[in-house]
C-alpha positions in Angstrom: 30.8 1.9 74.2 27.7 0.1 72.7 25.3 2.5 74.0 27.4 4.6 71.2 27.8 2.4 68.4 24.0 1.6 69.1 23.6 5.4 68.4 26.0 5.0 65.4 24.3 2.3 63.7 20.6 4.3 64.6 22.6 7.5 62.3 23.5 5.5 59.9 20.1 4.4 59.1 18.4 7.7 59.2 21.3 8.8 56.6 20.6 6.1 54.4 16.5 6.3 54.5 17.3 10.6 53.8 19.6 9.8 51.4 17.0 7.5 49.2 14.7 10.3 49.6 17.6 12.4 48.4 17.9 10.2 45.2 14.6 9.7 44.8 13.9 13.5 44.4 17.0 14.0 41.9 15.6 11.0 39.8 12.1 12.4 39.8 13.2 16.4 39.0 15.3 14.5 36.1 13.0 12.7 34.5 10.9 15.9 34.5 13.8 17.8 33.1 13.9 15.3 30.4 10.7 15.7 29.6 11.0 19.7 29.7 13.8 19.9 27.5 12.7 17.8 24.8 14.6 14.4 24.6 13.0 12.4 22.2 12.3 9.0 23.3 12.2 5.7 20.5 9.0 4.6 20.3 7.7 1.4 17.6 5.9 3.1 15.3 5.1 4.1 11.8 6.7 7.4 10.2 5.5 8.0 6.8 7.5 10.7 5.1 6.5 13.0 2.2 7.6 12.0 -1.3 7.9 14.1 -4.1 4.9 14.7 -6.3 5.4 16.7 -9.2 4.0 15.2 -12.5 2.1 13.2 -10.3 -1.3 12.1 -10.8 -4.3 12.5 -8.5 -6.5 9.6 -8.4 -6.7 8.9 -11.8 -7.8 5.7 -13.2 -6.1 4.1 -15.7 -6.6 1.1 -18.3 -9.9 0.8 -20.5 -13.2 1.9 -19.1 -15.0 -1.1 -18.0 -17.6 0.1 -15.6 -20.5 2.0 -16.6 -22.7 4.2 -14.6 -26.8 4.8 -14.8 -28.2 7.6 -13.5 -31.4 9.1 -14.2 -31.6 13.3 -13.3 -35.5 12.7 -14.4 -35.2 11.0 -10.9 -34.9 13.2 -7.8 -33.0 10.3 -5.8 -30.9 9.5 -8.4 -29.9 13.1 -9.2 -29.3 13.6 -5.5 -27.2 10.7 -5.2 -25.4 11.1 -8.4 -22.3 12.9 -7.0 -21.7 10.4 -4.4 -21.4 7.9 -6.8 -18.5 9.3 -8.6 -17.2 10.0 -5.8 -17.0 6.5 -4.7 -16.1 5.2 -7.8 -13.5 8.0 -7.8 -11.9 7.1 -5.0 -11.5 3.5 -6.1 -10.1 4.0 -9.2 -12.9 2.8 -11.2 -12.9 4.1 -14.9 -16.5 4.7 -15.9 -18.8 5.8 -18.8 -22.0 8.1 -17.2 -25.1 7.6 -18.8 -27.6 9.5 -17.9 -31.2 8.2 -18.8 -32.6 11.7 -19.4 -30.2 12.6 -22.1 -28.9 9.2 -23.4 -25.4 9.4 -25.5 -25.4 6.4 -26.5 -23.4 4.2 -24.1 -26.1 1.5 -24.1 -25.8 0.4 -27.0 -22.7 -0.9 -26.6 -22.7 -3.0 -23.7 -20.1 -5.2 -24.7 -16.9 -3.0 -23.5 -18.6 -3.2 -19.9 -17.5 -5.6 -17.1 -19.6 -3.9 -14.7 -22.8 -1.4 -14.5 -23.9 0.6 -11.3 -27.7 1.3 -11.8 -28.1 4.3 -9.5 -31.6 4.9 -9.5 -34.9 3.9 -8.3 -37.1 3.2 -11.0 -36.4 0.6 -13.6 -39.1 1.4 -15.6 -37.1 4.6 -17.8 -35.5 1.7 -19.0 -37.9 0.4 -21.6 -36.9 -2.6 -23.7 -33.1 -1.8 -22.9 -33.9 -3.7 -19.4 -33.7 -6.9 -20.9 -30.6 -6.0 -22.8 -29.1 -5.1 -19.5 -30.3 -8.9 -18.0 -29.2 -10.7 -21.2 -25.5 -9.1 -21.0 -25.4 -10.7 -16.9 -26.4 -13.5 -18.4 -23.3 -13.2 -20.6 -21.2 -13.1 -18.2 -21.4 -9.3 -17.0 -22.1 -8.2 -12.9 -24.8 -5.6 -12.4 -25.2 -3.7 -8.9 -28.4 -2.2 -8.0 -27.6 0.3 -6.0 -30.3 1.8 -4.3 -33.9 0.9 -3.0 -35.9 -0.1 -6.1 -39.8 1.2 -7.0 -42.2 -1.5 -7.0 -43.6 -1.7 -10.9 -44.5 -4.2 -13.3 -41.0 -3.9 -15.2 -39.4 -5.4 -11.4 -42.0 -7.9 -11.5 -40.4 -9.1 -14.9 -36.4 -8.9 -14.1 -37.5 -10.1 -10.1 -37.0 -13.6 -10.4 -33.4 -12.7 -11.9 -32.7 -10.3 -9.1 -33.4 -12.9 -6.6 -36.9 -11.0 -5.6 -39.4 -13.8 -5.3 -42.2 -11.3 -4.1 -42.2 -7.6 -3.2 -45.1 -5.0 -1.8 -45.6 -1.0 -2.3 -45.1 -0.2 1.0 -41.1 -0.2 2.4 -39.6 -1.2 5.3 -37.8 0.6 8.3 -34.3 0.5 8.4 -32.8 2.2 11.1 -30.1 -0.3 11.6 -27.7 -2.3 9.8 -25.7 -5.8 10.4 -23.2 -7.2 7.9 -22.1 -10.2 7.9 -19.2 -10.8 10.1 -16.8 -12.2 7.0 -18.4 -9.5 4.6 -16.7 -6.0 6.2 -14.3 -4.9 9.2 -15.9 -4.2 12.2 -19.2 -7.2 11.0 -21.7 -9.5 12.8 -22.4 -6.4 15.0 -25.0 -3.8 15.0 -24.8 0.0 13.6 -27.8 2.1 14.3 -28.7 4.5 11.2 -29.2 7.7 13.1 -33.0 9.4 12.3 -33.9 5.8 10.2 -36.6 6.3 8.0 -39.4 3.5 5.5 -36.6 3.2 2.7 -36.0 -0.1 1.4 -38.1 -2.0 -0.3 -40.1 -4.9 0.9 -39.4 -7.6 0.0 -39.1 -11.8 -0.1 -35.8 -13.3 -1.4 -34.8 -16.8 -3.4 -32.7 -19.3 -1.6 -30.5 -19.2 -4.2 -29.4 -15.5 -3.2 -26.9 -14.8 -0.7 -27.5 -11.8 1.8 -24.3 -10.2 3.2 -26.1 -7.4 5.1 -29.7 -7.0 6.8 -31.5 -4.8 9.5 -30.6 -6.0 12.8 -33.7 -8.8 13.6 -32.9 -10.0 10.1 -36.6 -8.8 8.4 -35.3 -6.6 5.9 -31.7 -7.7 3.3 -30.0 -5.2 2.3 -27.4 -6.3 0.6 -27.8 -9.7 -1.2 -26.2 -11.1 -4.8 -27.8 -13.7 -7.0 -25.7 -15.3 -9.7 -27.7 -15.2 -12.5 -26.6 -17.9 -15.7 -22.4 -16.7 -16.6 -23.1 -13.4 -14.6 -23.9 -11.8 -11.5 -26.3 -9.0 -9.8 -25.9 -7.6 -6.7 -28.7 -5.2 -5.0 -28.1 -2.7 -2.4 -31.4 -2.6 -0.8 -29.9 0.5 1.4 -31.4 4.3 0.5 -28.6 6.4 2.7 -26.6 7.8 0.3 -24.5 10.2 2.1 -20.8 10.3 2.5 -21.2 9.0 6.3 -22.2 5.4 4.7 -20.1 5.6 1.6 -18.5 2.1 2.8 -21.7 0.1 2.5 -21.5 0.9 -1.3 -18.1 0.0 -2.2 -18.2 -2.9 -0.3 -21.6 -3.8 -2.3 -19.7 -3.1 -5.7 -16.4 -5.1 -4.9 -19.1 -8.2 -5.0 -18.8 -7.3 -8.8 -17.0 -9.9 -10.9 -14.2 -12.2 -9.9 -12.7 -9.9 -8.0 -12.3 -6.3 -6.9 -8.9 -4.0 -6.7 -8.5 -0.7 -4.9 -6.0 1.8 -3.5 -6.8 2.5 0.4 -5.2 4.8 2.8 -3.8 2.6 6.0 -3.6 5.1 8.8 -5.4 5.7 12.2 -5.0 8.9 13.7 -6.0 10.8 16.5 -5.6 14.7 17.2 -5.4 16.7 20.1 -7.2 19.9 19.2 -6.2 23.2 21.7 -3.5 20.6 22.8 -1.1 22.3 24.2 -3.1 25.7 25.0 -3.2 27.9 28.0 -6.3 26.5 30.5 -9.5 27.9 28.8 -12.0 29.6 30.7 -15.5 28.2 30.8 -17.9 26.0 32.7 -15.9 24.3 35.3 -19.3 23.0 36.9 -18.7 18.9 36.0 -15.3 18.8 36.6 -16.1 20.4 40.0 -18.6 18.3 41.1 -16.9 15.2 40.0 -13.3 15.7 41.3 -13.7 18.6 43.6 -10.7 20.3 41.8 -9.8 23.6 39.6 -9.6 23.2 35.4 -5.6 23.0 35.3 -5.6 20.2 38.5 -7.7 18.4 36.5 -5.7 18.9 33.2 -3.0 17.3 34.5 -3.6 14.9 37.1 -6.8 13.2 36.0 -7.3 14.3 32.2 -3.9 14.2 30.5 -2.6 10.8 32.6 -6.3 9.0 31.6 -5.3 10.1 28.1 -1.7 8.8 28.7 -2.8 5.6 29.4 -5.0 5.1 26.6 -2.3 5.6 24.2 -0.3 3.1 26.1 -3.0 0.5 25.8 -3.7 0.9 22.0 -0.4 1.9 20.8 -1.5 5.6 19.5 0.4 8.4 18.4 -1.2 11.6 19.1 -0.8 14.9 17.4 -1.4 17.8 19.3 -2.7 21.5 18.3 -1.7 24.3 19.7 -3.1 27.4 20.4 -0.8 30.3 21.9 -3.3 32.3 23.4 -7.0 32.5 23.8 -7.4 36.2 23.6 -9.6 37.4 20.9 -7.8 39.9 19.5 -7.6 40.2 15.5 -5.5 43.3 14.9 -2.0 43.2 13.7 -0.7 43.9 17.3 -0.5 40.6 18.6 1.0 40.3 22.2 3.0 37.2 22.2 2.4 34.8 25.5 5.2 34.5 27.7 3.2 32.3 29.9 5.6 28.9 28.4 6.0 26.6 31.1 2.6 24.1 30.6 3.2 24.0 26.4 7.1 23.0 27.4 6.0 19.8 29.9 2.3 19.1 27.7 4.3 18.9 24.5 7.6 17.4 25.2 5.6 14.6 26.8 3.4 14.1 23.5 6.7 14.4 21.8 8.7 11.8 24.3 5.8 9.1 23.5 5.8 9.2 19.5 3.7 11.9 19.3 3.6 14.8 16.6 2.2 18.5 17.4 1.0 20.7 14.5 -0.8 24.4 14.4 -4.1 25.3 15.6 -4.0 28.8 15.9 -2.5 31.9 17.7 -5.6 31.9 19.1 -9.1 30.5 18.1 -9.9 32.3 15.8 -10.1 31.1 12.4 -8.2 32.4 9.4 -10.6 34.5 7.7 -10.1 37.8 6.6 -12.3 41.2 6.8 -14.5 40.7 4.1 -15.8 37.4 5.2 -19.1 36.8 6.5 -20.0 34.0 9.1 -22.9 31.5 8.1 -23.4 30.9 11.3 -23.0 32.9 14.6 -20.4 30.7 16.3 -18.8 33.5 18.4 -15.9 34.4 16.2 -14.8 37.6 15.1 -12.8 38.3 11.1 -9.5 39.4 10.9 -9.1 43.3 10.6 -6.8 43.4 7.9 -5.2 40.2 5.8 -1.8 41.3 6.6 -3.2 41.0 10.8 -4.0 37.0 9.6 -0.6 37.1 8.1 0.6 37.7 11.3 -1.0 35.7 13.5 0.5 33.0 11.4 4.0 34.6 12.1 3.6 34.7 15.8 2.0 30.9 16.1 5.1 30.1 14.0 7.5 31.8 15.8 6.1 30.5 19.4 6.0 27.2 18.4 9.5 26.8 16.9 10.9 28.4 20.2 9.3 25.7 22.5 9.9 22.9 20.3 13.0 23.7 17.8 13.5 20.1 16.7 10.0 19.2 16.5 8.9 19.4 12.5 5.3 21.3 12.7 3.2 20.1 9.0 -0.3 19.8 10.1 -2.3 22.7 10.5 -6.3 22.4 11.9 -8.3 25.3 11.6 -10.6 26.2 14.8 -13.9 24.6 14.7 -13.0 23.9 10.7 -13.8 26.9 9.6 -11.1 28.2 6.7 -11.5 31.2 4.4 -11.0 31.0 0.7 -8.2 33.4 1.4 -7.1 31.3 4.5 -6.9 28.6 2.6 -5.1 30.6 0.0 -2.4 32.0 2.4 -1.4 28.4 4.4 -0.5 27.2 0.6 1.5 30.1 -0.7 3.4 31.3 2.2 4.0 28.5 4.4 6.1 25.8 3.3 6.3 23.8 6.4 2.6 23.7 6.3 2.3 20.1 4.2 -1.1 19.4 5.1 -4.7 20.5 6.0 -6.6 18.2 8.4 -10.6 20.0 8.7 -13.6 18.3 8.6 -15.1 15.2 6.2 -18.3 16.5 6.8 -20.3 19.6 5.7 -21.7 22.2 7.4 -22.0 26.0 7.9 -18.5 27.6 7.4 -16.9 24.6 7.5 -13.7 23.5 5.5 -14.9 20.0 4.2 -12.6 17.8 2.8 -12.0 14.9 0.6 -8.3 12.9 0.9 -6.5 13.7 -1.5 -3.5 16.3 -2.7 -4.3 19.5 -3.7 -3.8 21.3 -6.8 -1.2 23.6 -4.6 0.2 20.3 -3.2 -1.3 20.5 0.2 -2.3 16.9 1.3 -6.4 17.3 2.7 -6.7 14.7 5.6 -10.3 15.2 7.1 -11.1 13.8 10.5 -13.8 12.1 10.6 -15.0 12.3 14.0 -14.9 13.7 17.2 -15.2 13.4 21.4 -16.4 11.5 23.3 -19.8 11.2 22.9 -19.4 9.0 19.9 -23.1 9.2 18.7 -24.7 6.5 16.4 -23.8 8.5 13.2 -19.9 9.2 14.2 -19.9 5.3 14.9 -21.6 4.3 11.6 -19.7 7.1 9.7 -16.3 5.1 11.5 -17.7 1.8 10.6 -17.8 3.2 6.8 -15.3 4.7 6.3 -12.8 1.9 7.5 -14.4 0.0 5.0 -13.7 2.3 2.3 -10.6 4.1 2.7 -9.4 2.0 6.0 -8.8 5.0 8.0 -9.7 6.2 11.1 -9.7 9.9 12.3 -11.0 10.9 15.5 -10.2 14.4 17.4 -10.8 15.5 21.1 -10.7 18.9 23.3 -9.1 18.9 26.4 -11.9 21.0 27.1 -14.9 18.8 25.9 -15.4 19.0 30.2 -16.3 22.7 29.9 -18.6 22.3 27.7 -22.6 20.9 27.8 -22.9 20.8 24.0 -19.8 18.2 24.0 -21.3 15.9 26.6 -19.7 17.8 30.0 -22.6 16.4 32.0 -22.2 13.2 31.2 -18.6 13.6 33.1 -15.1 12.6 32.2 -15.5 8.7 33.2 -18.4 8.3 30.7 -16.6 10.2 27.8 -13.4 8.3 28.4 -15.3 5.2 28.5 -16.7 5.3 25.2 -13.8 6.7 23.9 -11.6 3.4 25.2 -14.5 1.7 24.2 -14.6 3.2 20.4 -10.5 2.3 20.3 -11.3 -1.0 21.3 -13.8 -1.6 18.6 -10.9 -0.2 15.7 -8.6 -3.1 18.0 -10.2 -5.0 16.8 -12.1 -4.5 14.2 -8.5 -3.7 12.5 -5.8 -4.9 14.2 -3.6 -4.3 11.0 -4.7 -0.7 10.5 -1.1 1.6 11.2 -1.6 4.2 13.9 0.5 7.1 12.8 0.7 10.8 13.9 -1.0 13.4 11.5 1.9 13.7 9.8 2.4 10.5 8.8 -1.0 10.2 8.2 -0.1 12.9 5.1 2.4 10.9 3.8 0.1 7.7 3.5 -3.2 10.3 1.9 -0.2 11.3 -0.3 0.9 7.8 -1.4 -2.5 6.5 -1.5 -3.6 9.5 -3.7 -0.9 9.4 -6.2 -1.0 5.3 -7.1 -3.7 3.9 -9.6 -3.9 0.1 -10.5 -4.5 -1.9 -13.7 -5.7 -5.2 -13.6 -4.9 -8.8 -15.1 -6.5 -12.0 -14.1 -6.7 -15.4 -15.7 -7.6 -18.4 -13.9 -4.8 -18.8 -11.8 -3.1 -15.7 -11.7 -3.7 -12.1 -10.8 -1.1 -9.3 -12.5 -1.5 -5.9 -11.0 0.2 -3.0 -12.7 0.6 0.4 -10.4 1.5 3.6 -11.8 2.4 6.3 -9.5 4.4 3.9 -7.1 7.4 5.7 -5.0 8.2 3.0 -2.0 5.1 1.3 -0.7 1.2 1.9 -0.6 -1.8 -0.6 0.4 -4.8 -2.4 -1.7 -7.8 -3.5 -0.3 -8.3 -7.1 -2.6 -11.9 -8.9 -2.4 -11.5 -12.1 -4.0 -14.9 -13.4 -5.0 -13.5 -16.8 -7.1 -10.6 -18.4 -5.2 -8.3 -17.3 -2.4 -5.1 -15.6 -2.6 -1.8 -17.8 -3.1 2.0 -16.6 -3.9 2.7 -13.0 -4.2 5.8 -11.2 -5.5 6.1 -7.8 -5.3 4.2 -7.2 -1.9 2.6 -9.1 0.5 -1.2 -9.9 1.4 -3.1 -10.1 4.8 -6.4 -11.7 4.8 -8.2 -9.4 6.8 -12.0 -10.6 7.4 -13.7 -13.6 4.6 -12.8 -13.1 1.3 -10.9 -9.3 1.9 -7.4 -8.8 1.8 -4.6 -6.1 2.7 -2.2 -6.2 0.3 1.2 -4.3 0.8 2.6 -2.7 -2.3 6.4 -3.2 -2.5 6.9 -2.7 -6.2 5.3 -1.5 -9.2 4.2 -4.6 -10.1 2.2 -7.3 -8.2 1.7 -11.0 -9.0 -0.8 -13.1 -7.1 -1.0 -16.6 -7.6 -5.3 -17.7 -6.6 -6.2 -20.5 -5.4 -9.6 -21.8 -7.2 -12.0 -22.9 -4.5 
C-alpha cells in the first residue's frame, strides 16, 4: 500500500511541475496575443492634440517695435548671416526695424523707440559719427548686442573701454570649442566641440567689470561677455558660427538684453523610428555577423529591438515608428501589396502597447517625387513614372497601414532620406487629411526637404528632426545643445538598419552606437529634466501651439504682465530674468530651470509674475 501511494504522490508531482509548464506557455502565447492584436496599454505620458487654426497667426510679433537690427550687405559676413538673424529674432517673437548700413532708411535717427539693437556685423567703422550715438543711447538706458566677431580698427579702439575690451590684437583666436557657464544655458559647465573650428574671434583682453557667460574650453578666448555700461547694457558675442546648428548661442546672448527676456518655445522631445516597422532590409550583414554570430531578423528582434526597449523604459520615451511596406523599387502604378504581415503586427503593436505612435514612411523607399524631377545627387533612387503611380503608392501605404493597425491614428509622415518633391509636398497637403504633419530635416542639403517649425500655409505642421543615429558626431551634439536652448526641443531619429550600413557607423558595432545613444539621452536627462517626451504626433500639436501664440510685454519694478494672443489651452515661455527673480504667478506656472532661466507654463491668456528685486 505505501509503495503505491509513494507512486501516487511521485504522479502527483510530475502533474503539477507539467501543469506550471502548461500555464506558463498559455500565459506566454497570451501576452504575445495581446501584443498581436493591438491592446493598448496606459502609459504616463504627454498627448498633445491638434487645435483648430483658422484665422490663426503664424509667429507673428505683436506690440510696438522695440528692437532694431544692423546689418551691413557692404559686408560679406554680415550679408551672409543676415537671414539667420531674422530668423532668430523670428522665432522669438521679436518685432524689429532692419537697417541696413548700405542703404540707410532712416531708422537711426530715431533711436529713441528702441529698447534693444542687434549689430550684426563685423566692422564698426561704416558707422561713422552715428557710433557714438549708438554708445550715448546705452548709456541712456538702452542694451546693445554685438553679435559677431568684431574687426580690429581705431573706431573699436574708441567704444573698447565701453565694450569691456581693455586691449585687442589683429590677429584672432581659435575656437573650436565652446563652454557656457553652467547657470547661463541647459546642458552648461560642459564642453561642445565646434566641428572644423577655424581663427574667428577676436583677440582679445577683457575689464573685470565684464561678466563672461561663455569661453573656449581652457578659458583663453570669451565669447560671450556683458558690460553694463552707465543706465544701459552691451553684450558681445565674440562667436563667428552663424549657422542654424548654433542658433542657441545667439538667442541666449540677446535674452541678456534688458531686464528681462520673453519667448514662445516648443517643449517636446521626440524620437523616430525611421523603416520602423519594415520588412528585414537586405544589405551588409558583416558587423552584425561578426559580433553576434546571427542572421539580420535574429538580430532585429532579440538583441536590437529589446536594447531599444529598454532604453525607452529607462528615459521614459515615446517612439514613433515609420513604416515602410515593402522595399521593392518599383515606381509604376502596379503596386503589389505585401502580404508578408506577421513582423509589422508584433513590431508595431508593441510600439503601440508602450505609448508609442507609428506614422508613414513610404510604400517603399522611394521618395515622392514625380517623373519630371531630377536628383541633385545620385542617392540610388529612382522618380515616379507617372504622378497618379505616386498617388498610388500613397493609397497602398494607407490602405496597409490602416489594416494592421485600425485604431492607431497615422499623422506623421517622413519622407525617405528627406527628400520631398515640390509636387510631393503638394499632394500630402491636398489629398491627405490624416496627414497633419511633415517631420524632414532641419538641415540643408542636396534634395532635401529642410524645414523650419512652424504651420504651413496649407496647415501642415513642419517638425524637422534635428538629428540622427548613433554616431552622434560633435556637430549633431552641438546642433542638440542649441537647439534646446532655443526652441527646447529635441529630435533625434534612428534605422533599424544603421548595422548594415558603414556610412552610419556599422563598424563601430551595435554596443558602441547604443552607447552613445544612451549616453546622448542621458545628457537631455539631464540637461532637461522638464523637457515632455511625446510621440511625433504630439510633438505637432506642441509646433502647432507654439507657432500660433505671440506675447506682449509689461514690466514695472515689481511686476511682470504678459499678454498672449493666439492662446487655445496651454503653451510654454522660456523667461530669463536679468533684474530680480520670479515671485507669484497667476495664470500659469514657472520652473526655474538653470540660473536666471525659467519655464513658464501658459494656462491663460494672460500671465502675471510678481519679481523679486535682488
Amino acid at each position: 500500500m505505501s509503495i503505491f501511494k509513494k507512486r501516487s504522490k511521485q504522479n502527483n508531482h510530475r502533474f503539477y511541475i507539467t501543469l506550471r509548464v502548461f500555464v506558463g506557455f498559455c500565459a506566454f502565447f497570451i501576452l504575445l496575443l495581446l501584443e498581436r492584436i493591438g491592446i493598448i496599454y496606459e502609459y504616463p505620458h504627454p498627448v498633445i492634440n491638434l487645435v483648430s487654426t483658422e484665422g490663426a497667426s503664424n509667429k507673428e510679433a505683436i506690440g510696438d517695435t522695440t528692437c532694431l537690427l544692423i546689418i551691413d550687405t557692404n559686408n560679406e559676413t554680415s550679408r551672409a548671416d543676415m537671414k539667420e538673424f531674422e530668423q532668430i529674432l523670428k522665432d522669438m517673437r521679436i518685432a524689429y526695424d532692419l537697417e541696413d548700413l548700405a542703404k540707410q532708411k532712416g531708422y537711426l535717427e530715431d533711436l529713441g523707440k528702441y529698447k534693444t539693437i542687434v549689430f550684426a556685423s563685423t566692422d564698426v567703422a561704416v558707422m561713422g559719427n552715428t557710433l557714438l550715438n549708438l554708445v550715448d543711447w546705452v548709456a541712456d538706458g538702452g542694451s546693445m548686442l554685438f553679435a559677431l566677431p568684431l574687426q580690429k580698427t581705431n573706431e573699436l579702439n574708441v567704444i573698447g573701454p565701453n565694450i569691456g575690451i581693455t586691449e585687442s590684437g589683429y590677429e584672432y583666436s581659435m575656437v573650436d570649442t565652446f563652454l557656457p557657464d553652467k547657470d547661463f544655458m541647459l546642458g552648461g559647465g560642459q564642453v561642445y566641440n565646434i566641428q572644423d573650428g577655424y581663427e574667428s574671434s577676436l583677440t582679445v583682453g577683457l575689464s573685470d567689470q565684464c561678466k563672461v557667460y561663455a569661453t573656449t574650453a581652457d578659458g583663453s578666448v570669451p565669447i560671450i561677455w556683458e558690460k553694463d555700461y552707465k543706465d544701459g547694457k552691451f553684450v558681445v558675442c565674440n562667436f563667428a558660427y552663424c549657422q542654424k546648428a548654433y542658433r542657441g548661442v545667439y538667442a541666449a546672448a540677446y535674452s541678456l538684453l534688458g531686464d528681462s527676456c520673453v519667448y514662445p518655445v516648443i517643449n517636446g522631445s521626440t524620437y523616430y523610428l525611421d523603416d520602423f516597422p519594415s520588412p528585414v532590409p537586405q544589405g551588409d550583414g558583416t558587423y552584425i555577423e561578426r559580433d553576434y554570430h546571427m542572421q539580420t531578423a535574429d538580430f532585429y528582434s532579440s538583441v536590437w529591438w529589446p536594447d531599444m526597449l529598454t532604453l525607452a523604459e529607462k528615459h521614459n520615451i515615446q517612439y514613433t515608428g515609420l513604416i515602410i511596406e515593402t522595399y521593392e523599387d518599383n515606381t509604376s502604378e502596379k503596386l503589389k501589396p505585401n502580404l508578408s504581415t506577421a513582423d509589422f503586427y508584433y513590431y508595431g503593436n508593441m510600439l503601440l502597447n508602450r505609448g508609442g505612435a507609428l506614422g508613414y514612411h513610404g510604400y517603399n523607399h522611394q521618395p515622392l517625387c514625380g517623373p519630371n524631377y531630377t536628383y541633385e545627387e545620385d542617392h540610388g533612387y529612382k522618380v515616379w513614372e507617372t504622378f497618379g503611380a505616386m498617388n498610388g503608392a500613397m493609397d497602398e501605404l494607407e490602405r496597409f497601414s490602416k489594416s494592421i493597425f485600425s485604431g492607431a491614428e497615422f499623422t506623421v509622415y517622413v519622407p525617405p532620406s528627406n527628400i520631398l518633391s515640390t509636387e510631393g509636398r503638394y499632394m500630402l497637403g491636398h489629398d491627405y487629411p490624416d496627414i497633419r504633419c511633415i517631420a524632414s530635416t532641419y538641415f540643408e542639403g542636396n534634395d532635401a526637404y529642410t524645414q523650419e517649425f512652424e504651420v504651413a500655409e496649407d496647415g501642415i505642421i513642419e517638425t524637422p528632426r534635428i538629428i540622427s543615429g548613433g554616431i552622434l558626431d560633435d556637430y549633431m551634439k552641438f546642433s542638440a545643445f542649441s537647439e534646446l536652448n532655443f526652441h527646447f526641443v529635441n529630435s533625434h531619429f534612428i534605422h533599424p538598419d544603421d548595422l548594415l550600413d558603414a556610412d552610419r557607423g556599422a563598424a563601430l558595432g551595435w554596443e558602441k552606437l547604443k552607447g552613445n545613444l544612451s549616453n546622448y539621452m542621458t545628457w537631455l536627462d539631464e540637461s532637461a529634466p522638464d523637457i515632455r517626451h511625446v510621440t511625433g504626433n504630439s510633438m505637432a500639436g506642441a509646433v502647432q501651439r507654439y507657432s500660433m501664440i505671440s506675447c506682449e510685454k509689461e514690466e514695472d519694478d515689481n511686476k511682470m504682465i504678459l499678454d498672449f494672443k493666439g492662446f487655445t489651452d496651454e503653451a510654454y515661455c522660456f523667461i530669463r530674468l536679468n533684474n530680480g527673480k520670479a515671485g507669484e504667478v497667476t495664470g500659469g506656472s514657472i520652473k526655474n530651470l538653470v540660473g536666471n532661466l525659467y519655464l513658464l507654463k501658459i494656462n491663460n491668456d494672460k500671465v502675471t509674475i510678481t519679481i523679486d528685486q535682488k
